[in-house]
DSSP file (Angstrom, degrees, kcal/mol; ACC not computed):
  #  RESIDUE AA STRUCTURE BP1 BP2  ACC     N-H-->O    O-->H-N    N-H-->O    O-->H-N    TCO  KAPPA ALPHA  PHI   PSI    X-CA   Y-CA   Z-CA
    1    1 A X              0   0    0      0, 0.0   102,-0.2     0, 0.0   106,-0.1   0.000 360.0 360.0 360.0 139.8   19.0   25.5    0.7
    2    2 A X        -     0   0    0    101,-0.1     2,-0.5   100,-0.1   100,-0.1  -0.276 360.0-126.7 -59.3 138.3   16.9   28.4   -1.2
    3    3 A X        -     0   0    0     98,-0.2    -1,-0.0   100,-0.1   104,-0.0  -0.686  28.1-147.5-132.7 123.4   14.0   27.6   -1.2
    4    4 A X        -     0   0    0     -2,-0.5     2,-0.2     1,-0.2   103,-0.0   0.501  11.8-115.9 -41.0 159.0   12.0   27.6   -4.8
    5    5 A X        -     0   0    0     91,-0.0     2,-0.3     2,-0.0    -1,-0.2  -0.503  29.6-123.5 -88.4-168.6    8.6   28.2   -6.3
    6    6 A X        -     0   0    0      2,-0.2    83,-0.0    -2,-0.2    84,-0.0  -0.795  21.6-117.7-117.7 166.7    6.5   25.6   -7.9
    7    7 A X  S    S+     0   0    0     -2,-0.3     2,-0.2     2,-0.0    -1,-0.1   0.449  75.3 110.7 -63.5 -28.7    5.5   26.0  -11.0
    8    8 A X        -     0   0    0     81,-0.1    -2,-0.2     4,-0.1     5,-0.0  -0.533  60.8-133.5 -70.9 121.6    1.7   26.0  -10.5
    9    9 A X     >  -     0   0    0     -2,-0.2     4,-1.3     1,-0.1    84,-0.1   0.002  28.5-107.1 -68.9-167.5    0.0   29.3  -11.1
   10   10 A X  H  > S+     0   0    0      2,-0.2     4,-1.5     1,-0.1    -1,-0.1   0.624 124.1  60.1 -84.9 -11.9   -2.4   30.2   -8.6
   11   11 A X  H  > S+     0   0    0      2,-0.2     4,-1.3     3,-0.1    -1,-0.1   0.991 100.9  58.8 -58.8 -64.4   -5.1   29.4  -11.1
   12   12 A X  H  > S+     0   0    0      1,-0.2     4,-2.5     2,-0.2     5,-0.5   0.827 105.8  49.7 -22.7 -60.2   -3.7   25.7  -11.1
   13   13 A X  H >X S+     0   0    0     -4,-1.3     4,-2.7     1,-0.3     3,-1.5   0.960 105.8  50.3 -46.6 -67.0   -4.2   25.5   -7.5
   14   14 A X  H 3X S+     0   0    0     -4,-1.5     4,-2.2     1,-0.3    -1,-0.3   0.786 111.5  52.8 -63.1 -40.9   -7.6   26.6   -7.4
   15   15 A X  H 3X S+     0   0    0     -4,-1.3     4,-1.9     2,-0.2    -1,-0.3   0.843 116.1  36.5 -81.5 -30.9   -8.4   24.0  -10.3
   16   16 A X  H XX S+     0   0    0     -4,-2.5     4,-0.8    -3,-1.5     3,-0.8   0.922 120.1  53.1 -93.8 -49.6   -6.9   20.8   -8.4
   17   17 A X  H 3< S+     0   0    0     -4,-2.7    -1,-0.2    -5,-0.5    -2,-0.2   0.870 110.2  40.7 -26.9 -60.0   -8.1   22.2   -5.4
   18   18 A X  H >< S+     0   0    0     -4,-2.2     3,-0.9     2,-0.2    -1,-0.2   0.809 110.5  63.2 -58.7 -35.6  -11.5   22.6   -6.4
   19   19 A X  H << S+     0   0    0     -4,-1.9     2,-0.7    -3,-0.8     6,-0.2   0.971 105.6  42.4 -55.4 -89.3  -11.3   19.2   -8.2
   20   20 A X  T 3< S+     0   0    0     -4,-0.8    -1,-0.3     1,-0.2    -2,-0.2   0.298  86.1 100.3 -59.6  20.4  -10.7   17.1   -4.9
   21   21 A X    <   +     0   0    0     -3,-0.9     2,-0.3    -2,-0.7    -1,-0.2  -0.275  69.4  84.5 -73.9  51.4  -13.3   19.0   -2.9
   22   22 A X  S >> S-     0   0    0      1,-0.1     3,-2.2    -2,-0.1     4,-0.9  -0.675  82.9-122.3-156.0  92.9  -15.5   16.4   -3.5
   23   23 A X  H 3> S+     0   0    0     -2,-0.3     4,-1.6     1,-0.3    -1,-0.1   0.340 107.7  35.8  11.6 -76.5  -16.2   13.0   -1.8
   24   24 A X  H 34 S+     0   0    0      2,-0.2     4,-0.4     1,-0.2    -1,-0.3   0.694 113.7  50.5 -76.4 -21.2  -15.7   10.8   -4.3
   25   25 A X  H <> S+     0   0    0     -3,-2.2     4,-1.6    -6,-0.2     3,-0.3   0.714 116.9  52.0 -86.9  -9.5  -12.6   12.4   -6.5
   26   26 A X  H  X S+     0   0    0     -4,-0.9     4,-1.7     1,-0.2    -2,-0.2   0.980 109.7  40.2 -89.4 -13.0  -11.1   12.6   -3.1
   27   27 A X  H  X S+     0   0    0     -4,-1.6     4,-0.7     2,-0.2    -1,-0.2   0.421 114.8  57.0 -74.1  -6.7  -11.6    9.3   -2.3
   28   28 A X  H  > S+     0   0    0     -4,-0.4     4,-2.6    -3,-0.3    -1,-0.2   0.779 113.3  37.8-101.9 -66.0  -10.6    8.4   -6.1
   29   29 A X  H  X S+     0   0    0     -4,-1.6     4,-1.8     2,-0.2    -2,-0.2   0.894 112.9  64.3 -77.0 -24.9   -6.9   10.1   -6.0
   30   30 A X  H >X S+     0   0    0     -4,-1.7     4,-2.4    -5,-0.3     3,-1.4   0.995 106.3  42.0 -36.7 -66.9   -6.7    8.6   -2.1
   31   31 A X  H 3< S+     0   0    0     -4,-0.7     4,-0.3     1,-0.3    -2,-0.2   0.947 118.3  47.6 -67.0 -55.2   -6.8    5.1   -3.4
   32   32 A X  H >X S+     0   0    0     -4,-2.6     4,-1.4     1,-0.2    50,-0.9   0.796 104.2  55.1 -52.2 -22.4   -4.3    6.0   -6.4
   33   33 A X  H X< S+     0   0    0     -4,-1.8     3,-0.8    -3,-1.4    -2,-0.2   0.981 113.2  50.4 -77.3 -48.7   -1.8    7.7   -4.4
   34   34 A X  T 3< S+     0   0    0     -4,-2.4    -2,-0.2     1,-0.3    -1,-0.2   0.477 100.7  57.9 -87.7  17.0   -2.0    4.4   -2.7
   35   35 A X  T X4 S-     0   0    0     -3,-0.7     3,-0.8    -4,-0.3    -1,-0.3   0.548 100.3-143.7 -95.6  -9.9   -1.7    2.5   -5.5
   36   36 A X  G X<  -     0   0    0     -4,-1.4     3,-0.8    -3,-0.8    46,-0.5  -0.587  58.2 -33.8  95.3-154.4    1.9    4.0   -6.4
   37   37 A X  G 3  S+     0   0    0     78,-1.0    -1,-0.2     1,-0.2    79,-0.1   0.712 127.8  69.7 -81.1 -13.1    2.9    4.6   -9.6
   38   38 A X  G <  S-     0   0    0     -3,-0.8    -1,-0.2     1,-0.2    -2,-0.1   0.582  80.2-163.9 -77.4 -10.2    1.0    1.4  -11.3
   39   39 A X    <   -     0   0    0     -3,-0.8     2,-0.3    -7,-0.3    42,-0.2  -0.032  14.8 -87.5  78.7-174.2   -2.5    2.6  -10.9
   40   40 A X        -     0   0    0     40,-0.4    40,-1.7    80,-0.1    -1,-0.1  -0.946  33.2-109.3-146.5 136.4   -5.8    0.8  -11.1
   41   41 A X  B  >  -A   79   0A   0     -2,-0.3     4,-1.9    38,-0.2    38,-0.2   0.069  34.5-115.1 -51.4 165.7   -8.0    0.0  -14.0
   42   42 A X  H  > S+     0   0    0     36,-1.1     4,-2.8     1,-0.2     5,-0.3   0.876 116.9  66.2 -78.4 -20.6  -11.4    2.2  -13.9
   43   43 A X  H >> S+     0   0    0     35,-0.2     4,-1.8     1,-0.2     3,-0.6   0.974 103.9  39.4 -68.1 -82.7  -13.0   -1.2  -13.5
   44   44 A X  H 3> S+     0   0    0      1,-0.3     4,-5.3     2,-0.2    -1,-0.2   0.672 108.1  60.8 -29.7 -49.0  -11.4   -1.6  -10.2
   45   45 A X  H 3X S+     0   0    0     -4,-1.9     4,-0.6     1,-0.3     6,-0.4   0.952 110.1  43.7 -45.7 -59.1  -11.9    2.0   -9.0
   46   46 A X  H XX>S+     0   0    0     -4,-2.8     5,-1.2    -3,-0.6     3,-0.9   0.891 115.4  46.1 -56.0 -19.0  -15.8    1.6   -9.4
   47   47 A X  H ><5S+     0   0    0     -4,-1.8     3,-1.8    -5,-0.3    -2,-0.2   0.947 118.6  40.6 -97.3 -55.2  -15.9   -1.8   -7.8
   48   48 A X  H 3<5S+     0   0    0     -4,-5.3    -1,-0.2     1,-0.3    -2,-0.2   0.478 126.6  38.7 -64.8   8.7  -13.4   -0.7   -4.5
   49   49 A X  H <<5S-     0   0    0     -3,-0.9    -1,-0.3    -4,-0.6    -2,-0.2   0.249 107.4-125.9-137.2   6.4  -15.4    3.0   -4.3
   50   50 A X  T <<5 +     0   0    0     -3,-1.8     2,-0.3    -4,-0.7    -3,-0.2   0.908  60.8 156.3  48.2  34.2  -19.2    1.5   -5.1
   51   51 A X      < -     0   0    0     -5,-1.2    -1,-0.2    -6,-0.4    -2,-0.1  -0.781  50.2-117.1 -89.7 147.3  -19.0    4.0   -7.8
   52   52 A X     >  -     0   0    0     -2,-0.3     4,-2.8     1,-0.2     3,-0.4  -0.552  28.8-124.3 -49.2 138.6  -21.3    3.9  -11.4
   53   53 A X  H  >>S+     0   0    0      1,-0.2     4,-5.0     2,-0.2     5,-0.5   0.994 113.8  49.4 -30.3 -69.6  -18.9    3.6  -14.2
   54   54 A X  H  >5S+     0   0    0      1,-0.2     4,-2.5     2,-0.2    -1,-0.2   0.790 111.6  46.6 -44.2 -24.9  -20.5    6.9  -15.7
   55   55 A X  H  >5S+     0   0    0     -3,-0.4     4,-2.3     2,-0.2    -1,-0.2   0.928 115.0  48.7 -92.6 -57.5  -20.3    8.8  -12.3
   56   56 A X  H  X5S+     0   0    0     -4,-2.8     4,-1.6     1,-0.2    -1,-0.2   0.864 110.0  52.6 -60.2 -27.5  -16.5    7.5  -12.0
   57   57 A X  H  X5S+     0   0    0     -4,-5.0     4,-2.3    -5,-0.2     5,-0.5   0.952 107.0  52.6 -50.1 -57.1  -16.1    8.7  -15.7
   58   58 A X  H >X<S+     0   0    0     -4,-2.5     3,-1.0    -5,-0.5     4,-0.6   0.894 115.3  38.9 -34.5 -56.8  -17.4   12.1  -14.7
   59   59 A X  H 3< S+     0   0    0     -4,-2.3    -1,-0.3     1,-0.3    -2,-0.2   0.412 113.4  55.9-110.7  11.7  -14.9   12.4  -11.8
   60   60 A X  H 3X S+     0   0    0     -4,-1.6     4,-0.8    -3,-0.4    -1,-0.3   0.479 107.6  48.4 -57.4 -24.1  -11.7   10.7  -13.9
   61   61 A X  H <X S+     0   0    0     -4,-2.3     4,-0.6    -3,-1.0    -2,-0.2   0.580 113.4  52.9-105.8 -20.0  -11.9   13.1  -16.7
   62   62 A X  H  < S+     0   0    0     -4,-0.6    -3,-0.1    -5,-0.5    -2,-0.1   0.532 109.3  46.6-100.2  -7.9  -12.0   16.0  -13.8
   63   63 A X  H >>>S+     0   0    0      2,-0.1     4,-1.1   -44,-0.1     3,-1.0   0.787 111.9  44.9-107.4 -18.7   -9.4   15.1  -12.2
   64   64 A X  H 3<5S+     0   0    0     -4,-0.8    -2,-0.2     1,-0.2     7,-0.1   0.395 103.5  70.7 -79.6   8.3   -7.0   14.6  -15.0
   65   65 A X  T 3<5S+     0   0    0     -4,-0.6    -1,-0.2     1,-0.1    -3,-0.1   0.543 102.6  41.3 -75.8 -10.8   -8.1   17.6  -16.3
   66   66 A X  T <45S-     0   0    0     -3,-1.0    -2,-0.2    -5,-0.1    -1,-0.1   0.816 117.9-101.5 -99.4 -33.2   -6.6   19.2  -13.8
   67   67 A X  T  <5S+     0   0    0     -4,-1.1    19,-0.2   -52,-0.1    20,-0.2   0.248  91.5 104.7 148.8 -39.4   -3.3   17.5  -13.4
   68   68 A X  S   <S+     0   0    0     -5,-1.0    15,-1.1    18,-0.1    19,-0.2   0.713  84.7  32.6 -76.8 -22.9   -3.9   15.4  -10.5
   69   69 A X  B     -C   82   0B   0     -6,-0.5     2,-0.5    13,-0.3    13,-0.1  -0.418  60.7-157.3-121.7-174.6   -4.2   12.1  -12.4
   70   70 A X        -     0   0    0     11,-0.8     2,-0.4    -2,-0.1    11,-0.3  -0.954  20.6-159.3-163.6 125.5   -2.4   10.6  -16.0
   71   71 A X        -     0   0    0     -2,-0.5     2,-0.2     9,-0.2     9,-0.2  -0.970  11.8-177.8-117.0 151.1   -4.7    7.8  -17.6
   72   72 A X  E     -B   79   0A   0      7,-2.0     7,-0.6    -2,-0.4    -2,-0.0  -0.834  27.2-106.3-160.4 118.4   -2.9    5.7  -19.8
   73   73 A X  E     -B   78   0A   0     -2,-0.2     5,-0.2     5,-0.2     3,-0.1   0.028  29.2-176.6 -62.2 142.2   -4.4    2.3  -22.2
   74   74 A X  E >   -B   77   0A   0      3,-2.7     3,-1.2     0, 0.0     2,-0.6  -0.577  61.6 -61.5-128.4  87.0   -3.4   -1.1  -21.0
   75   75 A X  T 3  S-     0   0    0      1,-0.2    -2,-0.0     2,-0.0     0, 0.0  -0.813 120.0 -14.9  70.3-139.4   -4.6   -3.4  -23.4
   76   76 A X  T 3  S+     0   0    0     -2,-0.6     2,-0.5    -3,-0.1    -1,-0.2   0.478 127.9  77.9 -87.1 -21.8   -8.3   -3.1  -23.5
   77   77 A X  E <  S- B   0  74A   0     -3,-1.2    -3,-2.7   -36,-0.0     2,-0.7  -0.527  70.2-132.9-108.0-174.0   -8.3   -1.2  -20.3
   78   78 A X  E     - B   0  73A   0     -2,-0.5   -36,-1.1    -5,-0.2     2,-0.5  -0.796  20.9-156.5-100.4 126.7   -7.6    2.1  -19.1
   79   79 A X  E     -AB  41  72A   0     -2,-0.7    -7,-2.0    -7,-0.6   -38,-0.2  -0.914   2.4-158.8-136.0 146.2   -5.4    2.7  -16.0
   80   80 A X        +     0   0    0    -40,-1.7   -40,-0.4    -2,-0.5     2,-0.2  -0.327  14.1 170.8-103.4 174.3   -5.5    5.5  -14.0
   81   81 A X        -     0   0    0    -11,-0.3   -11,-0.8   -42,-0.2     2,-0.7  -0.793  34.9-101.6-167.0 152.4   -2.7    6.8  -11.7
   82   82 A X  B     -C   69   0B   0    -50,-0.9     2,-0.3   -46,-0.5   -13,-0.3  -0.473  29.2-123.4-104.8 142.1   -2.0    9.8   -9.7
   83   83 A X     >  -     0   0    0    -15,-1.1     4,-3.4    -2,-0.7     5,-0.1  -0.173  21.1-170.1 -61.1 106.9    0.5   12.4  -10.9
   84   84 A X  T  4 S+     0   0    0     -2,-0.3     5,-0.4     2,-0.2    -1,-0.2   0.920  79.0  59.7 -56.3 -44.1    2.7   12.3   -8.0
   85   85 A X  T >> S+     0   0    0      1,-0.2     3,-2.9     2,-0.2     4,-1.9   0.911 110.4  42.8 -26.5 -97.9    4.5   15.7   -9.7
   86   86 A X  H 3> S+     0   0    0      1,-0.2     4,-2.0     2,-0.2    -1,-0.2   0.798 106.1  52.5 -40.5 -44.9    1.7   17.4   -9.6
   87   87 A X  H 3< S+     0   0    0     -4,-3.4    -1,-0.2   -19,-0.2    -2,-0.2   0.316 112.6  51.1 -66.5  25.4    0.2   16.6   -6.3
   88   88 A X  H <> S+     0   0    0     -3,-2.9     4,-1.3    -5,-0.1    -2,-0.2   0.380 103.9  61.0-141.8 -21.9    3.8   17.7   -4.7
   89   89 A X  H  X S+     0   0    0     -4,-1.9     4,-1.5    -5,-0.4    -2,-0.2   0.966 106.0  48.0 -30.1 -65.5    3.4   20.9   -6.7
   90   90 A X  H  X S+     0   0    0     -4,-2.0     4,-2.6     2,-0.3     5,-0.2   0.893 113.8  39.9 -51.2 -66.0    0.3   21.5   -4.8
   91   91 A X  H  > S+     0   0    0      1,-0.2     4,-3.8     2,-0.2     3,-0.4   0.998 116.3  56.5 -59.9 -39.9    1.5   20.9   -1.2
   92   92 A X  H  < S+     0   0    0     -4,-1.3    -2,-0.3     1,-0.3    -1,-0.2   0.713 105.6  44.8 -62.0 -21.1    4.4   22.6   -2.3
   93   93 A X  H  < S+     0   0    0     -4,-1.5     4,-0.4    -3,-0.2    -1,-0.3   0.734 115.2  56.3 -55.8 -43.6    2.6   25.7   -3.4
   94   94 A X  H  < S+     0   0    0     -4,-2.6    -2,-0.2    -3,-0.4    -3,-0.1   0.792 114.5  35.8 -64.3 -42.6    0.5   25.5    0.0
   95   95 A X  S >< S+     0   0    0     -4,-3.8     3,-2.8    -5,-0.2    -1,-0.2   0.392  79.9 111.1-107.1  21.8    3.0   25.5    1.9
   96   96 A X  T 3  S+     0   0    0     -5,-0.4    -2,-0.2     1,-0.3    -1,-0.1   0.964  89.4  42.7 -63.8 -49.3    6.0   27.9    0.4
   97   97 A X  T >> S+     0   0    0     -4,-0.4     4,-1.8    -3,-0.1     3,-1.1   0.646  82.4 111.4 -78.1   7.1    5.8   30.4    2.9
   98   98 A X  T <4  +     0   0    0     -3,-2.8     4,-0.1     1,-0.2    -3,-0.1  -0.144  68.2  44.0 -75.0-177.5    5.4   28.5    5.9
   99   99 A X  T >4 S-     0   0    0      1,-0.2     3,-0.7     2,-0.1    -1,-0.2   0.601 127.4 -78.5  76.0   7.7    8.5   28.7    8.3
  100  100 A X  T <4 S-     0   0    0     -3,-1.1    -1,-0.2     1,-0.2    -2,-0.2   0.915  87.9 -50.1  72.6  41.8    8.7   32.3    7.8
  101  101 A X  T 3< S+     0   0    0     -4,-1.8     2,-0.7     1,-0.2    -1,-0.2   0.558 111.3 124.1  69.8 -19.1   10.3   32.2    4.7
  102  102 A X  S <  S-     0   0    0     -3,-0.7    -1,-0.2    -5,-0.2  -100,-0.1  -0.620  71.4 -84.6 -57.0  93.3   12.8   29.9    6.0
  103  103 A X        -     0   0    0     -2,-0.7    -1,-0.2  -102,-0.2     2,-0.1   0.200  39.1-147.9 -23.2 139.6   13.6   26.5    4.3
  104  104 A X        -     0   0    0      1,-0.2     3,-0.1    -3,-0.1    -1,-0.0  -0.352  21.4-119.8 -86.7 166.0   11.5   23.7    5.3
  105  105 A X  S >  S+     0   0    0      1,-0.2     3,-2.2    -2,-0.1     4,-0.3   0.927 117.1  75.2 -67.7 -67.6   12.7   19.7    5.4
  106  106 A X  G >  S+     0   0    0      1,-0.3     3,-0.8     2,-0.1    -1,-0.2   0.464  90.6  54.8 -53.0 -23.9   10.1   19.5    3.0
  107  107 A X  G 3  S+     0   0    0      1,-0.2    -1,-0.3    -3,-0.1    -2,-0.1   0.053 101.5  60.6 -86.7  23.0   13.0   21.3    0.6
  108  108 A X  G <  S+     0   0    0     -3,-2.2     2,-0.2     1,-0.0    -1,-0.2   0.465 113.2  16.6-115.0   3.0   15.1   19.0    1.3
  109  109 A X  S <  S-     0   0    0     -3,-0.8     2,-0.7    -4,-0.3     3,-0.1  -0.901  88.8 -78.1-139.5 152.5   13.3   16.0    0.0
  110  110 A X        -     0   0    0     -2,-0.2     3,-0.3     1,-0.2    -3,-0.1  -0.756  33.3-136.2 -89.1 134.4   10.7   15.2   -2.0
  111  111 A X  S    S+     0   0    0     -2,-0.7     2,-0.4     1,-0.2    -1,-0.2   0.913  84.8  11.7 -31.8 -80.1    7.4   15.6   -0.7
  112  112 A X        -     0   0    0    -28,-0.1     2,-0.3    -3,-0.1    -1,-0.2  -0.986  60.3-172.6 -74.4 101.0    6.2   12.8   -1.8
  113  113 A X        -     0   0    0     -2,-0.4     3,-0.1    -3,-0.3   -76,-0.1  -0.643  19.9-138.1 -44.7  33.1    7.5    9.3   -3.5
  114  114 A X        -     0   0    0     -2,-0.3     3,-0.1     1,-0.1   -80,-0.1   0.261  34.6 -97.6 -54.8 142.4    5.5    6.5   -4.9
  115  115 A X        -     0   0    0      1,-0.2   -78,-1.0     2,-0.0    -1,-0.1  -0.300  25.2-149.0 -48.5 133.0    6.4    3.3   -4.3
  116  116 A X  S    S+     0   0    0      1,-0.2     2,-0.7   -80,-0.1    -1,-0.2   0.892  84.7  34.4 -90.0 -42.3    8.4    1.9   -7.1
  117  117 A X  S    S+     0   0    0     -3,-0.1     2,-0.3   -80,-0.0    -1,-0.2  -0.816  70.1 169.9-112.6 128.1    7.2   -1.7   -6.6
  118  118 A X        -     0   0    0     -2,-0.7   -83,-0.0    -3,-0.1     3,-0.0  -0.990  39.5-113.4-142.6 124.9    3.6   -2.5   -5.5
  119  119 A X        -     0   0    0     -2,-0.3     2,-0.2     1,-0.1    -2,-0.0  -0.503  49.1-114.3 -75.1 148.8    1.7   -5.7   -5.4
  120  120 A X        -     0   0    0      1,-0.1   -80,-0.1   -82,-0.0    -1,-0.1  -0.588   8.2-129.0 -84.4 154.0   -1.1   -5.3   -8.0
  121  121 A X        -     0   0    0    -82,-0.2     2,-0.5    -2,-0.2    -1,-0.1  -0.330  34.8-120.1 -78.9 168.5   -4.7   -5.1   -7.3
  122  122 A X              0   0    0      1,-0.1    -1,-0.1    -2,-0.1   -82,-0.0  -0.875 360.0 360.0-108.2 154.5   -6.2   -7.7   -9.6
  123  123 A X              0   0    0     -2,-0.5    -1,-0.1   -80,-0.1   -79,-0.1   0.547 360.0 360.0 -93.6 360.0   -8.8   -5.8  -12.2
């Protein structure tokens, strides 16, 4: 198999990159990638990361400004999740040359999956 570019300029990179160099947004898209595709309310996020709402605002709006995340209203809250696309953009950018130019497995798959079904955290 051929193996592609992503779509993410190199600008892109630098932005999600830059984003999750930081203690708490990485610890913020950790816990979403491992809530799958159903997210967690921001409520939750602060109470499982001992984050301030405001501080968790800060570093919600900074990662979906980049890509890494998609918020979307549920009710009355807001639920976060992380864009699996994009974060397999990212590795996939990181790693197109490796192998020597040579297809990877990793082109043979998707990087990454989220689980389709996930027990919910309660908010």
């Amino acid at each position: 198999m051929a193996h592609t570019s992503t779509t993410m300029t190199h600008t892109d990179v630098v932005k999600a990159l830059a984003a999750l160099a930081h203690d708490a947004r990485l610890a913020v898209f950790k816990l979403l990638v491992q809530a799958g595709s159903d997210g967690l309310a921001a409520g939750v996020l602060a109470e499982q990361l001992a984050l301030a709402p405001s501080a968790l605002s800060f570093h919600l709006k900074e990662l979906t400004h980049t890509g890494l995340l998609v918020q979307r209203p549920d009710g009355r809250k807001l639920m976060y999740s992380a864009n699996f696309n994009t974060m397999n953009e990212l590795l996939s950018h990181l790693t197109e040359n490796c192998c020597q130019g040579a297809p990877c497995a990793v082109d043979t798959q998707p990087v990454c999956c989220p689980a389709q079904s996930q027990p919910k955290v309660p908010a």
